[in-house]
N, CA, C, O and CB atoms as a CASP TS submission, in Angstrom:
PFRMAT TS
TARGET T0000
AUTHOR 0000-0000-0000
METHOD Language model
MODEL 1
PARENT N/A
ATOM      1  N   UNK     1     -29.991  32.594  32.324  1.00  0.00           N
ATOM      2  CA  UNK     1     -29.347  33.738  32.929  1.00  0.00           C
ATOM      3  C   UNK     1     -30.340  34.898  32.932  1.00  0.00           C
ATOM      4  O   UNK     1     -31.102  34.955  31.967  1.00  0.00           O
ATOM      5  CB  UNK     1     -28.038  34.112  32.174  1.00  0.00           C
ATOM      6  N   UNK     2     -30.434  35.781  33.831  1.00  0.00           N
ATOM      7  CA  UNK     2     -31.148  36.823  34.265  1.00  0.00           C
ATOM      8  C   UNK     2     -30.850  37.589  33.300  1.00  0.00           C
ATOM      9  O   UNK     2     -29.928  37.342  32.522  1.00  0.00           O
ATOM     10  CB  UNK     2     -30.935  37.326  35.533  1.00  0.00           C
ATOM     11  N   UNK     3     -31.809  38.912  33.213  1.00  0.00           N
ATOM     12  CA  UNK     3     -31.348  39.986  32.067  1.00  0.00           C
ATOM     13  C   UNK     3     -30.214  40.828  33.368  1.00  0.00           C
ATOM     14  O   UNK     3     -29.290  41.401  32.790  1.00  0.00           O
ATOM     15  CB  UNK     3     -33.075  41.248  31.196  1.00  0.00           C
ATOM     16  N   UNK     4     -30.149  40.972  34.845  1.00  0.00           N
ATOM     17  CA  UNK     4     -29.550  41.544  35.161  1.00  0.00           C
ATOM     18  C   UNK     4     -27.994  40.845  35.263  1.00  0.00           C
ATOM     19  O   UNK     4     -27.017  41.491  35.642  1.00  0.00           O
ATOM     20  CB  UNK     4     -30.215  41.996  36.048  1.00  0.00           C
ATOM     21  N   UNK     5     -27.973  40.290  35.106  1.00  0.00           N
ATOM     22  CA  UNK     5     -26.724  39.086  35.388  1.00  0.00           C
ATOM     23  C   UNK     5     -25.289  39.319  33.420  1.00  0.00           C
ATOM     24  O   UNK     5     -24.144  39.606  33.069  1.00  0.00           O
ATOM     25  CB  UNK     5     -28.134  36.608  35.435  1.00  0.00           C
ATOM     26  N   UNK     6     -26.976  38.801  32.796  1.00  0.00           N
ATOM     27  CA  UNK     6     -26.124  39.159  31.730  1.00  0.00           C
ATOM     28  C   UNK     6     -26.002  40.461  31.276  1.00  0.00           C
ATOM     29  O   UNK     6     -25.110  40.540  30.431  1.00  0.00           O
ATOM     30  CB  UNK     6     -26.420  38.508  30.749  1.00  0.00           C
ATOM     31  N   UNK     7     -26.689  41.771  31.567  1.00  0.00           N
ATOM     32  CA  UNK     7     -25.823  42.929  31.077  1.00  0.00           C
ATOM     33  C   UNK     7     -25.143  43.263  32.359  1.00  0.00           C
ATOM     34  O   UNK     7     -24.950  44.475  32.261  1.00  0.00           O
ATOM     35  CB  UNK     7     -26.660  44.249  30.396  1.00  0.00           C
ATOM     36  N   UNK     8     -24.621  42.828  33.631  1.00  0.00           N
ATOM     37  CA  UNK     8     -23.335  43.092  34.128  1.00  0.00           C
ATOM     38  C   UNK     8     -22.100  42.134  33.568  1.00  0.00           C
ATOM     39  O   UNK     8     -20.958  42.320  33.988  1.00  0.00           O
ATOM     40  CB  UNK     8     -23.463  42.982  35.620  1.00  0.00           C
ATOM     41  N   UNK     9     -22.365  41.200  32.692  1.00  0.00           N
ATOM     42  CA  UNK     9     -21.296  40.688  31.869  1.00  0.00           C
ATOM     43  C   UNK     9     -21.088  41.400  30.804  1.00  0.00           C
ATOM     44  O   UNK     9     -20.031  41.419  30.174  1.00  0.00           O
ATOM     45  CB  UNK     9     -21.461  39.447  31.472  1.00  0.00           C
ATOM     46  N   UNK    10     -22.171  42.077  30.525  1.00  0.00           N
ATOM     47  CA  UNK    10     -22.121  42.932  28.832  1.00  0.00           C
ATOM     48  C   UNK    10     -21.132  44.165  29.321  1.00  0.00           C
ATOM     49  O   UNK    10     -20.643  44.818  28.399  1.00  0.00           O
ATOM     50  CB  UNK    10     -24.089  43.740  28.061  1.00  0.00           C
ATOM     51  N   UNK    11     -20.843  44.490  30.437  1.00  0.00           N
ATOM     52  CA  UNK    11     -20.477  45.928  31.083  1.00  0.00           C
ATOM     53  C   UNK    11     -19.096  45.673  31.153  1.00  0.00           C
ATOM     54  O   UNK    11     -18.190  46.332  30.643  1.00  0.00           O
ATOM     55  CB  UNK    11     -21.171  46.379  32.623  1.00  0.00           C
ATOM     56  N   UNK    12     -18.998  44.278  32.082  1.00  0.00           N
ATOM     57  CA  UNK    12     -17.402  43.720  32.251  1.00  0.00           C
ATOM     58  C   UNK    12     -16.695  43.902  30.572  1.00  0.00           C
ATOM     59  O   UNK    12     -15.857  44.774  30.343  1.00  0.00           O
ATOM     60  CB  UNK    12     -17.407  41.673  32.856  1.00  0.00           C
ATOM     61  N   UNK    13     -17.098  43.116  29.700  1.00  0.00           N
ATOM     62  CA  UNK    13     -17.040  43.129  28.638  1.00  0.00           C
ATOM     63  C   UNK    13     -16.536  44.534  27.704  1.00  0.00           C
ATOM     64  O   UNK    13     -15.632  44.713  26.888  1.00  0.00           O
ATOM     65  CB  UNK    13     -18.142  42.658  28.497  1.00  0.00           C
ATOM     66  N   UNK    14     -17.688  45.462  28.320  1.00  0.00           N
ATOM     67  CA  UNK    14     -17.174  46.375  27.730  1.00  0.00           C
ATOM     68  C   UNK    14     -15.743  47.542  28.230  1.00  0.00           C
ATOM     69  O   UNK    14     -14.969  48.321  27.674  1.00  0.00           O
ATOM     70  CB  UNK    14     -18.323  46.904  27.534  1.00  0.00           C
ATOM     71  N   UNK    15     -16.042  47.032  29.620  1.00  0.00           N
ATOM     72  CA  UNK    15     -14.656  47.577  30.571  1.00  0.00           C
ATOM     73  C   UNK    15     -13.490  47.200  29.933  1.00  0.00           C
ATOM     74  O   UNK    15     -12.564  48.009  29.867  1.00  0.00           O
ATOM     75  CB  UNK    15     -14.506  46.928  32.130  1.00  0.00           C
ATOM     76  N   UNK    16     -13.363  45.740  29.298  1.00  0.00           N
ATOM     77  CA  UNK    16     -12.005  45.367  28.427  1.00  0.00           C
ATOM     78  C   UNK    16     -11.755  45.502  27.778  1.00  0.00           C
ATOM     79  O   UNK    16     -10.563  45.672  27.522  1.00  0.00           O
ATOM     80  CB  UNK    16     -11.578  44.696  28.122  1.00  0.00           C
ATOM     81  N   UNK    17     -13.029  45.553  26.665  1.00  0.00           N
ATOM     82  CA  UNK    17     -12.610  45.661  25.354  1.00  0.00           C
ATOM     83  C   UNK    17     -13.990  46.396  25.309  1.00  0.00           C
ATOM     84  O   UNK    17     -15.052  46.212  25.904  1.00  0.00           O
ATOM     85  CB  UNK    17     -12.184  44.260  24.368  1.00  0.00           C
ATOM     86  N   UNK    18     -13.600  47.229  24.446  1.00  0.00           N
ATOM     87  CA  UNK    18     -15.360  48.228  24.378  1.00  0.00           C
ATOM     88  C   UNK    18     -16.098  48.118  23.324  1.00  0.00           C
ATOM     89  O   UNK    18     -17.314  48.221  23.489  1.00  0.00           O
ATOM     90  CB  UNK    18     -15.344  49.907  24.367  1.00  0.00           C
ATOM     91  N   UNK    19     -15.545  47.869  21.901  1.00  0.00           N
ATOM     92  CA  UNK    19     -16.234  47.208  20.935  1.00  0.00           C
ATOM     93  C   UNK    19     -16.598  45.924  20.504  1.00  0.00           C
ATOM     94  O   UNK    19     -17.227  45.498  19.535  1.00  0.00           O
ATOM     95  CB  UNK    19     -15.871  47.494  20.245  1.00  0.00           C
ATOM     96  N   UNK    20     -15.857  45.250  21.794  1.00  0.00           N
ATOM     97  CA  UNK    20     -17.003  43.922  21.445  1.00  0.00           C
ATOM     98  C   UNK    20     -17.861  43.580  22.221  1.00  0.00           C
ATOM     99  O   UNK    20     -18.479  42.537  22.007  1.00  0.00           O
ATOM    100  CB  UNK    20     -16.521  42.660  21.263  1.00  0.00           C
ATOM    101  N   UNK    21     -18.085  44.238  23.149  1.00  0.00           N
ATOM    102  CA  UNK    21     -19.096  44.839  24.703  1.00  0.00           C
ATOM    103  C   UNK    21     -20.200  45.213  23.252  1.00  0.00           C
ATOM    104  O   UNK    21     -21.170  44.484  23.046  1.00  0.00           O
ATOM    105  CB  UNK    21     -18.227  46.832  26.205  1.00  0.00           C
ATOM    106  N   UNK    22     -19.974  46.103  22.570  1.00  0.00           N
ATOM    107  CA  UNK    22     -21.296  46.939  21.509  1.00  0.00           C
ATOM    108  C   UNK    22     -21.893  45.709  20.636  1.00  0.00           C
ATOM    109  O   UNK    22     -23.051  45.301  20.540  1.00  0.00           O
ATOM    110  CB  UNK    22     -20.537  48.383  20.140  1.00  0.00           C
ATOM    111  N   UNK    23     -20.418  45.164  19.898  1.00  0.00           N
ATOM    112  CA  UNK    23     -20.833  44.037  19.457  1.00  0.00           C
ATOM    113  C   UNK    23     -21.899  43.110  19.417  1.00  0.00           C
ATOM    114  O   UNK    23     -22.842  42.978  18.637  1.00  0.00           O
ATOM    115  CB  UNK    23     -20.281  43.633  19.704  1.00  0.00           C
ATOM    116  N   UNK    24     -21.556  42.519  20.392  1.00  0.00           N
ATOM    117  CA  UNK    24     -22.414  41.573  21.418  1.00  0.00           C
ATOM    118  C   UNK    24     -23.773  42.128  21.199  1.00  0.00           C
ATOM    119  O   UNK    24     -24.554  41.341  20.666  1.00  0.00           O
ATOM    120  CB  UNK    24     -21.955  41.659  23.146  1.00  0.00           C
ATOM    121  N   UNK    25     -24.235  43.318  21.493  1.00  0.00           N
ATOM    122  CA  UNK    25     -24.910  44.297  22.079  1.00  0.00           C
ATOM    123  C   UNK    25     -25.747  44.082  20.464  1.00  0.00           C
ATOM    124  O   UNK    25     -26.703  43.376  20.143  1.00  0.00           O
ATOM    125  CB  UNK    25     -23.992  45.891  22.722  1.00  0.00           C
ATOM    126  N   UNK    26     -25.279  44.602  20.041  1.00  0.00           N
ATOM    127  CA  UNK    26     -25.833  45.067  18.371  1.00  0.00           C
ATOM    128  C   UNK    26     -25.709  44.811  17.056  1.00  0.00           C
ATOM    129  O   UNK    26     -26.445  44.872  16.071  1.00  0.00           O
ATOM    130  CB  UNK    26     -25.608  46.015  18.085  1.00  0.00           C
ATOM    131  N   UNK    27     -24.358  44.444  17.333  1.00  0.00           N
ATOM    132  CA  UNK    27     -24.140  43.852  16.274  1.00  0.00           C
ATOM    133  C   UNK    27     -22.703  44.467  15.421  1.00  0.00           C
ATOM    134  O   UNK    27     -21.634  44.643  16.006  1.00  0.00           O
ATOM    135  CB  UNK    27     -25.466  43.961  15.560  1.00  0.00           C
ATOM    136  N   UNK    28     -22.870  44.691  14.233  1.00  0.00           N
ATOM    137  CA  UNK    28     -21.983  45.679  13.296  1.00  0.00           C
ATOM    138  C   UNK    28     -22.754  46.642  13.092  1.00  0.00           C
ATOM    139  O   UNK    28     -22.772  46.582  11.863  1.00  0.00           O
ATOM    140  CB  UNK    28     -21.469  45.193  11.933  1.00  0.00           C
ATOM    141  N   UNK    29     -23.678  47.835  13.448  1.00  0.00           N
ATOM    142  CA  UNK    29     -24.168  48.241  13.315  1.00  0.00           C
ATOM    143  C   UNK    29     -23.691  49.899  13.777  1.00  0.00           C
ATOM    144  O   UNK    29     -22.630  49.994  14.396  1.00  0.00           O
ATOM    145  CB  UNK    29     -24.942  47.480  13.577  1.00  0.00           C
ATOM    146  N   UNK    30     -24.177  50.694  13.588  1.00  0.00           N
ATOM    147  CA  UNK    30     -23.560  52.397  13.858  1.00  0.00           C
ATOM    148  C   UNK    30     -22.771  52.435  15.124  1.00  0.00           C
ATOM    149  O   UNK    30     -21.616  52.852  15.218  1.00  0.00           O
ATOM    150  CB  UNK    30     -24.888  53.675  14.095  1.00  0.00           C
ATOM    151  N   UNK    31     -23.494  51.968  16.070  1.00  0.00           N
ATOM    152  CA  UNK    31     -23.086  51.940  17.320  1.00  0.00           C
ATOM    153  C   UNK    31     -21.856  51.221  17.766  1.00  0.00           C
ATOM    154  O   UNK    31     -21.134  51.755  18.608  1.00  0.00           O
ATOM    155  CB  UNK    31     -24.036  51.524  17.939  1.00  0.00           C
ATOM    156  N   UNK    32     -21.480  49.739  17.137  1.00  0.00           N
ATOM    157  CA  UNK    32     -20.117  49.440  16.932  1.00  0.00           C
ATOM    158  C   UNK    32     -19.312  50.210  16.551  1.00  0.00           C
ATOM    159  O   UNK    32     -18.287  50.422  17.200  1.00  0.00           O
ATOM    160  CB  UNK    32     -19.937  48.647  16.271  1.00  0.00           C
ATOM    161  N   UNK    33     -19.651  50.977  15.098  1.00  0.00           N
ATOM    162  CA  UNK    33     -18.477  51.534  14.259  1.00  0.00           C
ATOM    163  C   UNK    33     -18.212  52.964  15.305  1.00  0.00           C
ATOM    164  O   UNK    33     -17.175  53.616  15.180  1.00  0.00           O
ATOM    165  CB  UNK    33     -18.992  51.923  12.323  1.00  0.00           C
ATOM    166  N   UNK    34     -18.847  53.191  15.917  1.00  0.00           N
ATOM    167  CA  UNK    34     -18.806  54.872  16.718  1.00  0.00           C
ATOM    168  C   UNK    34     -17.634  54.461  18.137  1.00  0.00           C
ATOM    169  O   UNK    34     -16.569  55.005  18.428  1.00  0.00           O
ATOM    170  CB  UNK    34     -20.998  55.536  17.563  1.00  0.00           C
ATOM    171  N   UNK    35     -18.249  53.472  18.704  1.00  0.00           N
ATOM    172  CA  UNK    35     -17.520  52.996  19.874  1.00  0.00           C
ATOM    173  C   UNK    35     -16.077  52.531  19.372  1.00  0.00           C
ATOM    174  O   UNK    35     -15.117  53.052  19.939  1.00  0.00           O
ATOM    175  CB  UNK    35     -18.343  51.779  20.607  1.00  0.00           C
ATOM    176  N   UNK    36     -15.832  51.586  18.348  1.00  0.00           N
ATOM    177  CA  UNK    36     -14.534  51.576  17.349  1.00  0.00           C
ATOM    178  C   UNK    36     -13.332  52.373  17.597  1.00  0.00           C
ATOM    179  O   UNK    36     -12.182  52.214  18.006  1.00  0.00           O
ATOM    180  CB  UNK    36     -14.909  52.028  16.037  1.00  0.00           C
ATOM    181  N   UNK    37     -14.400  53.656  17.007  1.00  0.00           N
ATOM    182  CA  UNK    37     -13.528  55.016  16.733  1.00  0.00           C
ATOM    183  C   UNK    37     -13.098  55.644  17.945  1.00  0.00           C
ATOM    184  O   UNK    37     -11.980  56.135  18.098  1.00  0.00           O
ATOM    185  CB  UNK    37     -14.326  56.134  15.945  1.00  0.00           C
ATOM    186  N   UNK    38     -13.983  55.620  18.779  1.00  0.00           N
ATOM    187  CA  UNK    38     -13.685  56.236  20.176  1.00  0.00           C
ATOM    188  C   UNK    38     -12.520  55.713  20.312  1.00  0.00           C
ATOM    189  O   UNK    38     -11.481  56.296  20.001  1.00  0.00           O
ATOM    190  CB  UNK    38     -14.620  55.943  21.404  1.00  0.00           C
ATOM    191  N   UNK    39     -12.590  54.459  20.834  1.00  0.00           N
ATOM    192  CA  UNK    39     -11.316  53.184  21.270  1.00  0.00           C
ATOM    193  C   UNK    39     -10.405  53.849  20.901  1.00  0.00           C
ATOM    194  O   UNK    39      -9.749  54.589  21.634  1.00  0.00           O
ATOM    195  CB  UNK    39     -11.189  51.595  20.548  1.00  0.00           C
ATOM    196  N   UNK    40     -10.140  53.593  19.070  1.00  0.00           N
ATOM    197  CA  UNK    40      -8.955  53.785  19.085  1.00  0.00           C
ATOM    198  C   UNK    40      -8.471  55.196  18.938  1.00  0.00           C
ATOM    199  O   UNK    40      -7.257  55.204  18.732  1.00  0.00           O
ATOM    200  CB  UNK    40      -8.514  53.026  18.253  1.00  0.00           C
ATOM    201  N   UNK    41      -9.160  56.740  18.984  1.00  0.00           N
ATOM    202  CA  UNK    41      -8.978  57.659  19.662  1.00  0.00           C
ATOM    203  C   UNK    41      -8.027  57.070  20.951  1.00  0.00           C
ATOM    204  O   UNK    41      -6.851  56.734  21.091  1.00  0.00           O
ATOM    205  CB  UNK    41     -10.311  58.261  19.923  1.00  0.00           C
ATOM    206  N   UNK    42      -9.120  57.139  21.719  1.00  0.00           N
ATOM    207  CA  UNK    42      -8.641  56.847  23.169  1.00  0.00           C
ATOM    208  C   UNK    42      -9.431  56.087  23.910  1.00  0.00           C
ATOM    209  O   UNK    42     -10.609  55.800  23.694  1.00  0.00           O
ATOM    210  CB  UNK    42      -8.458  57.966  23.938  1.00  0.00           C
ATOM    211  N   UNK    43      -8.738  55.764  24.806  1.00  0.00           N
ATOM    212  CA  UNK    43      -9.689  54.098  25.614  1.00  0.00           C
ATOM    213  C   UNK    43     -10.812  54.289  26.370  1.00  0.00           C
ATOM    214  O   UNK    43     -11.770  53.517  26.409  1.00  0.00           O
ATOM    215  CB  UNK    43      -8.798  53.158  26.861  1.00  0.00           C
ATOM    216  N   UNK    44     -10.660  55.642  27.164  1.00  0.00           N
ATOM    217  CA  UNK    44     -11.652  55.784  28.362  1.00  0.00           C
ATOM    218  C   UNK    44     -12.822  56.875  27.576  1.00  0.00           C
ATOM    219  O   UNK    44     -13.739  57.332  28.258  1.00  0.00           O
ATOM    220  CB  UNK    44     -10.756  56.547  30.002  1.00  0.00           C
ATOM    221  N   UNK    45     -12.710  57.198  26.250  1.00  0.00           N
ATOM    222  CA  UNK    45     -14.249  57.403  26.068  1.00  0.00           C
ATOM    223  C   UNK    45     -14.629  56.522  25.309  1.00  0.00           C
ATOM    224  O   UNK    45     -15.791  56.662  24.928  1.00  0.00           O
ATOM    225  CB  UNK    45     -14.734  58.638  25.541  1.00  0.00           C
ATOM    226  N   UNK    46     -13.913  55.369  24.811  1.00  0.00           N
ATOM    227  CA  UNK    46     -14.696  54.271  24.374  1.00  0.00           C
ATOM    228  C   UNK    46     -15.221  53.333  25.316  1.00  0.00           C
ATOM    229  O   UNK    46     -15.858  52.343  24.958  1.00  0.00           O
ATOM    230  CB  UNK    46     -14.016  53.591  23.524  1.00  0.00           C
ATOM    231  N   UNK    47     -14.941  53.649  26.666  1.00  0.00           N
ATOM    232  CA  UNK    47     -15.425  52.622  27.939  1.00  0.00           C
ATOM    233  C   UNK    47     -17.026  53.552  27.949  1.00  0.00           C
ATOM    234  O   UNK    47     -18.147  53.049  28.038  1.00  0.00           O
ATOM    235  CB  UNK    47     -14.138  52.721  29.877  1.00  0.00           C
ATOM    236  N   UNK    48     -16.777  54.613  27.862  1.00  0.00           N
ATOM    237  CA  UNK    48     -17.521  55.905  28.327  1.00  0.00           C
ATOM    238  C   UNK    48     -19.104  54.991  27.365  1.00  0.00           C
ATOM    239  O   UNK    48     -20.007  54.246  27.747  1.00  0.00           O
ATOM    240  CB  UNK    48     -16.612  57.979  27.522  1.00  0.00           C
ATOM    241  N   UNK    49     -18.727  55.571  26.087  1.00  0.00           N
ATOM    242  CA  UNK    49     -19.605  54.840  24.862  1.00  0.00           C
ATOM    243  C   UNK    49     -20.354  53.616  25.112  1.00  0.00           C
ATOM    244  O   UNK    49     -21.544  53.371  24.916  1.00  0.00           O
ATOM    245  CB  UNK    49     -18.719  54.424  23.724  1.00  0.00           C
ATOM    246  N   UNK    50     -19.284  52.795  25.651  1.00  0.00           N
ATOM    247  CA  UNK    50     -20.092  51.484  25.355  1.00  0.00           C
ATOM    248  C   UNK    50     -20.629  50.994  26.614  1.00  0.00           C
ATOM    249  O   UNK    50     -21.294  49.986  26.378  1.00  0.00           O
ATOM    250  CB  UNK    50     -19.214  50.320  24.685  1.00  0.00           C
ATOM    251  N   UNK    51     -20.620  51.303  27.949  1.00  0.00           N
ATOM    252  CA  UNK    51     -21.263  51.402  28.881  1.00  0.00           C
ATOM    253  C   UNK    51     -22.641  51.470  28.602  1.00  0.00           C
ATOM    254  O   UNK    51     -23.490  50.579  28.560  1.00  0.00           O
ATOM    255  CB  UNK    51     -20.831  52.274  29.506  1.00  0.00           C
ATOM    256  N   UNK    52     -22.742  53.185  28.341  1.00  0.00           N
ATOM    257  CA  UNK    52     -23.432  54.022  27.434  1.00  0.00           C
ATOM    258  C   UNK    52     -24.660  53.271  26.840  1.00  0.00           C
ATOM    259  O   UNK    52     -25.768  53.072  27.339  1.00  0.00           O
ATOM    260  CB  UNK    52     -22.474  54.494  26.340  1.00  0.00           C
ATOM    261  N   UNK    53     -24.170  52.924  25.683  1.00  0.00           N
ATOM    262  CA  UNK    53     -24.790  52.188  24.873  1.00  0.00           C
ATOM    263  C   UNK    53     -25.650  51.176  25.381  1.00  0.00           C
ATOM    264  O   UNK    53     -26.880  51.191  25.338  1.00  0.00           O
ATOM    265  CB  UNK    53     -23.981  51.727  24.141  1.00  0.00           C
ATOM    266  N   UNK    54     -24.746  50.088  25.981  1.00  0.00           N
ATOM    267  CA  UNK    54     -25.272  49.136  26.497  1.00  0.00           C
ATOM    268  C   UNK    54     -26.151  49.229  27.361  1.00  0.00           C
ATOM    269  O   UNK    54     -27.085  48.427  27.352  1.00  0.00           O
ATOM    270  CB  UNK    54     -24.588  48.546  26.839  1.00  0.00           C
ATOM    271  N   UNK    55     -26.055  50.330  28.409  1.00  0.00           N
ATOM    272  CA  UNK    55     -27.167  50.298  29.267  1.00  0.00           C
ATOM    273  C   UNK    55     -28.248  51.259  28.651  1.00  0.00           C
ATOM    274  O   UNK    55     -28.764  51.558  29.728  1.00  0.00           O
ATOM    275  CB  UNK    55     -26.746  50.700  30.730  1.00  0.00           C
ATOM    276  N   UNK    56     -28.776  51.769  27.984  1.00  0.00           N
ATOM    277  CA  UNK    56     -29.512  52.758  27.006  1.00  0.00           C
ATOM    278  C   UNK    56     -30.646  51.666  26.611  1.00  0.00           C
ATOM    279  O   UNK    56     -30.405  50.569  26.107  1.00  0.00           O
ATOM    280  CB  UNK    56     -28.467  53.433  25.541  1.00  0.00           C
ATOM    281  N   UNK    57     -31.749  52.104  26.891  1.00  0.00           N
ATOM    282  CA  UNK    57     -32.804  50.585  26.373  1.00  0.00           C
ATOM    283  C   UNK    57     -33.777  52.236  25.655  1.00  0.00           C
ATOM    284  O   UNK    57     -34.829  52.108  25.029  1.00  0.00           O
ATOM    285  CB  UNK    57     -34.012  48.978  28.342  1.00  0.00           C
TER
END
């Protein structure tokens, strides 16, 4: 699989569920636990986050 192929699955991913989009991504690491918190704040800045994240090189 392409690197572009698989981070538009990492994106879908994070559109559904946003901490396991980071997950995937990183692991258990700060960036999980931050996106987490967002979530369960509220949904659409944890989409915001882990987009974010994921596309951030």
């Amino acid at each position: 699989m392409s690197e572009g192929t698989a981070n538009c699955i990492d994106i879908l991913i994070a559109i559904i569920l946003p901490p396991l989009g980071v997950f995937l991504k990183f692991g258990c690491k700060a960036e999980f636990w931050l996106c987490l918190l967002l979530t369960l704040f509220a949904y659409i800045p944890g989409i915001i986050y882990a987009i974010y994240a994921i596309t951030k090189e």
